[in-house]
MARDREN-435202 format. One record per residue (C-alpha): x, y, z; residue in one letter. Coordinates in nm, 2 decimals, decimal comma, always signed. Layout:
// residues N
> px | py | pz | code
> X | Y | Z | a
...
// end
This chain:
// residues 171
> px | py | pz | code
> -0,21 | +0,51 | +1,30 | x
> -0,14 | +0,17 | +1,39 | x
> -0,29 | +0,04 | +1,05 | x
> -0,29 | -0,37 | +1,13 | x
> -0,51 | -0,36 | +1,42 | x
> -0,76 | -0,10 | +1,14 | x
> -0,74 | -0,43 | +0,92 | x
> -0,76 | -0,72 | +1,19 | x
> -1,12 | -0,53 | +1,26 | x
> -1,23 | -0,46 | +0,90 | x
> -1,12 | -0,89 | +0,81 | x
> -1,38 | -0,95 | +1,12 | x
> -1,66 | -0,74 | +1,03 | x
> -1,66 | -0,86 | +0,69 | x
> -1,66 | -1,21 | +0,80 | x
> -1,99 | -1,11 | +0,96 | x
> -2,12 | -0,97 | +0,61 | x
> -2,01 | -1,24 | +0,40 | x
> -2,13 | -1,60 | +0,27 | x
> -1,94 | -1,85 | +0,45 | x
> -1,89 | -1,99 | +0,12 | x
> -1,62 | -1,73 | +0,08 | x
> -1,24 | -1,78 | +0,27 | x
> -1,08 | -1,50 | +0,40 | x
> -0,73 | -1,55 | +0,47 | x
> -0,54 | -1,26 | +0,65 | x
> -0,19 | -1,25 | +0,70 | x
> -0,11 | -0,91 | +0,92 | x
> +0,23 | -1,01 | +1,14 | x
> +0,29 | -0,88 | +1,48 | x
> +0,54 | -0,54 | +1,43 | x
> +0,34 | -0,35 | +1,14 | x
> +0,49 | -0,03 | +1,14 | x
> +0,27 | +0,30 | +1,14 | x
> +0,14 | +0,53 | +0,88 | x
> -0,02 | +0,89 | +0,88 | x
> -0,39 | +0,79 | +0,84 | x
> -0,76 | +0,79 | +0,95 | x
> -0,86 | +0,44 | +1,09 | x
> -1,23 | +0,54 | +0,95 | x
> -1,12 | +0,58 | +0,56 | x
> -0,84 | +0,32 | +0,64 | x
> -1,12 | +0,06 | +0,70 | x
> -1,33 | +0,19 | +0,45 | x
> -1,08 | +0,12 | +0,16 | x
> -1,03 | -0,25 | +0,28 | x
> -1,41 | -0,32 | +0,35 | x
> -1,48 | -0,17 | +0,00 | x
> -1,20 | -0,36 | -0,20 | x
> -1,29 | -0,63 | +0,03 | x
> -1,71 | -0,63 | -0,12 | x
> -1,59 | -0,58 | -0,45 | x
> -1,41 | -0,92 | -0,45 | x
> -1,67 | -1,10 | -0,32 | x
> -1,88 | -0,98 | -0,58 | x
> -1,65 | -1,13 | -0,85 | x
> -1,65 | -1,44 | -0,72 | x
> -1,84 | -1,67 | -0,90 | x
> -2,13 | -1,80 | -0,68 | x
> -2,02 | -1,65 | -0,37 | x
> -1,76 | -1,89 | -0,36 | x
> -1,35 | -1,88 | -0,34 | x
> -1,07 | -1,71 | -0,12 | x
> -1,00 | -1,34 | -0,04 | x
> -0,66 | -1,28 | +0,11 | x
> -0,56 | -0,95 | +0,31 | x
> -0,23 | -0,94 | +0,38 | x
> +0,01 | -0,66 | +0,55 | x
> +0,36 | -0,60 | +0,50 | x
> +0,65 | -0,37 | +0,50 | x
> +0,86 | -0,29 | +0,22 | x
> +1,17 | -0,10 | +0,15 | x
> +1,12 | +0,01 | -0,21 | x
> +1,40 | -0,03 | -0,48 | x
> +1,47 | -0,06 | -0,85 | x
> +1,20 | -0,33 | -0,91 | x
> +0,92 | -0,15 | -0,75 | x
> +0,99 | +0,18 | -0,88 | x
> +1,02 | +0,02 | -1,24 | x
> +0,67 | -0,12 | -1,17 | x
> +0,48 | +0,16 | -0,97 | x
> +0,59 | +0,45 | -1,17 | x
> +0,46 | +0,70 | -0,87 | x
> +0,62 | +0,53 | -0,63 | x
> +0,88 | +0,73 | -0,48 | x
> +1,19 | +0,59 | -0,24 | x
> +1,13 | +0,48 | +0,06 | x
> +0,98 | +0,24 | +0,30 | x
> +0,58 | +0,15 | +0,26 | x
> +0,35 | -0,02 | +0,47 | x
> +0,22 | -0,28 | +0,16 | x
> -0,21 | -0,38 | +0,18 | x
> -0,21 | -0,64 | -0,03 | x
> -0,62 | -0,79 | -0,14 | x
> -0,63 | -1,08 | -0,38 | x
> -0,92 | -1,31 | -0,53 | x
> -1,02 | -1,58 | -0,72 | x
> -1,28 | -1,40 | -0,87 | x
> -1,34 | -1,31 | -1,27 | x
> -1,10 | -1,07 | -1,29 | x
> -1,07 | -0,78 | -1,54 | x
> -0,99 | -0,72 | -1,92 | x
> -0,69 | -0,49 | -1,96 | x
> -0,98 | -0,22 | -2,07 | x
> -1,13 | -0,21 | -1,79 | x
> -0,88 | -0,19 | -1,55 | x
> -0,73 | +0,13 | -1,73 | x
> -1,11 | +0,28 | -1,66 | x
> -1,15 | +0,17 | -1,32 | x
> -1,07 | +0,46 | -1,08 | x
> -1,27 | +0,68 | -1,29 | x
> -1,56 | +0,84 | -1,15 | x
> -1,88 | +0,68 | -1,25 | x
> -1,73 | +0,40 | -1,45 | x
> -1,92 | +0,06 | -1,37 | x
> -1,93 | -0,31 | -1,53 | x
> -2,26 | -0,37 | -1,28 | x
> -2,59 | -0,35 | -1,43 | x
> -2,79 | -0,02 | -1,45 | x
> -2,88 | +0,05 | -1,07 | x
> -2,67 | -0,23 | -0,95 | x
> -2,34 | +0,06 | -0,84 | x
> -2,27 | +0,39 | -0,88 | x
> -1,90 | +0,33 | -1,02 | x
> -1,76 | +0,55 | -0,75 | x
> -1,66 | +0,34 | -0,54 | x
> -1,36 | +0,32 | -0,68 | x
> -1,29 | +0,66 | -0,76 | x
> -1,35 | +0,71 | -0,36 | x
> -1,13 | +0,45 | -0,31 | x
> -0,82 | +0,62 | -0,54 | x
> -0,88 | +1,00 | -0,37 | x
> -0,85 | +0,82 | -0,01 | x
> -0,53 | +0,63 | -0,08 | x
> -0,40 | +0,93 | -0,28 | x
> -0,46 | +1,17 | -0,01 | x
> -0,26 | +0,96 | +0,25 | x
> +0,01 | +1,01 | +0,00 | x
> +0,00 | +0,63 | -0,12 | x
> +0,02 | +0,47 | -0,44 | x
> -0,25 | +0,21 | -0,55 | x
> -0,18 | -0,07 | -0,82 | x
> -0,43 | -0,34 | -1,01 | x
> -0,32 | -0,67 | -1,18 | x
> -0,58 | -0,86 | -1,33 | x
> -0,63 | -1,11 | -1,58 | x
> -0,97 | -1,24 | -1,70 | x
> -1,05 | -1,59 | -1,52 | x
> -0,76 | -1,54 | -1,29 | x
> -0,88 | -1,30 | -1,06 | x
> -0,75 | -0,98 | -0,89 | x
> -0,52 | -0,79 | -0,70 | x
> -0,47 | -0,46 | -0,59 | x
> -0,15 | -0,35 | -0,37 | x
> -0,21 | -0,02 | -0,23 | x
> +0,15 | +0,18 | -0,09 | x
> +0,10 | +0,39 | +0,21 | x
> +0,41 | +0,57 | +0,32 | x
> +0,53 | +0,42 | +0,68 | x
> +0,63 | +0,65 | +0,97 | x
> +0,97 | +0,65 | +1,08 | x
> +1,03 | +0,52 | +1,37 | x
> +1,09 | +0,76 | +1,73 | x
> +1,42 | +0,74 | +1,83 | x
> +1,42 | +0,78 | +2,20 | x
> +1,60 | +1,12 | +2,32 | x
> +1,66 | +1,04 | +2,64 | x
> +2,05 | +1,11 | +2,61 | x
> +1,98 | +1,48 | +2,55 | x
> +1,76 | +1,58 | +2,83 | x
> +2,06 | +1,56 | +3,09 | x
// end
């Protein structure tokens, strides 16, 4: 799957969903490699972290950026992402200048029914969905929040290796 063109549509449907008083940047550059996915629970992650951001935003207001990129992963990142394992990642990157999270909540917030909404205002699984998908594509998610700061979650989906032509061969 060609994942930037999944998140080009998802960044365009939720600017159809959301307040104009909230700026989505994206930054997806041309040449995003590809990964082993399905474009459906692809676009559901992002539409779903997406919503989530806009509801921390105070007043409907601030920035949500989506960016892609490609990555190459080393010392630094596997000191940071613990299941991270070598090799190169296609990098979904969603940040906000909402709230953000106390340091208890984010170690609660893949689990299944956990929820900082008001009774009947979320299910808290979301979240949990969220995790499964991303770990059944064989990627690695990661949250850093702060309280008044906002959020950020970095998701790690393995990239495809490119297909060397074999034309030489077939002689």
């Amino acid at each position: 799957l060609l994942i930037a063109p999944v998140v080009k549509e998802s960044c365009r449907l939720l600017r159809a969903t959301l307040p104009t008083t909230i700026e989505i940047k994206v930054a997806v550059p041309e040449g995003i490699g590809m990964i082993h996915a399905d474009a459906g629970q692809i676009q559901q992650v992002v539409m779903h972290l997406c919503t989530n951001a806009a509801q921390s935003l105070p007043n409907s207001a601030g920035v949500i950026e989506i960016s892609l990129r490609e990555i190459e992963t080393g010392r630094a990142e596997q000191l940071r992402y613990h299941d991270l394992a070598p090799g190169r990642y296609i990098v979904l990157t969603i940040k906000d200048t909402g709230k953000g999270m106390p340091q208890e909540t984010l170690e609660r917030i893949f689990d299944p029914f956990f929820t900082t909404r008001e009774v009947g205002k979320g299910s808290g699984m979301g979240l949990a969905v969220l995790h499964g998908i991303i770990v059944a594509h064989d990627g690695v998610v990661d949250v850093a929040s702060e309280p008044g700061k906002g959020s950020v979650f970095t998701v790690f989906f393995p990239r495809v290796p490119d297909v060397e032509s074999d034309e030489d061969d077939q002689e």
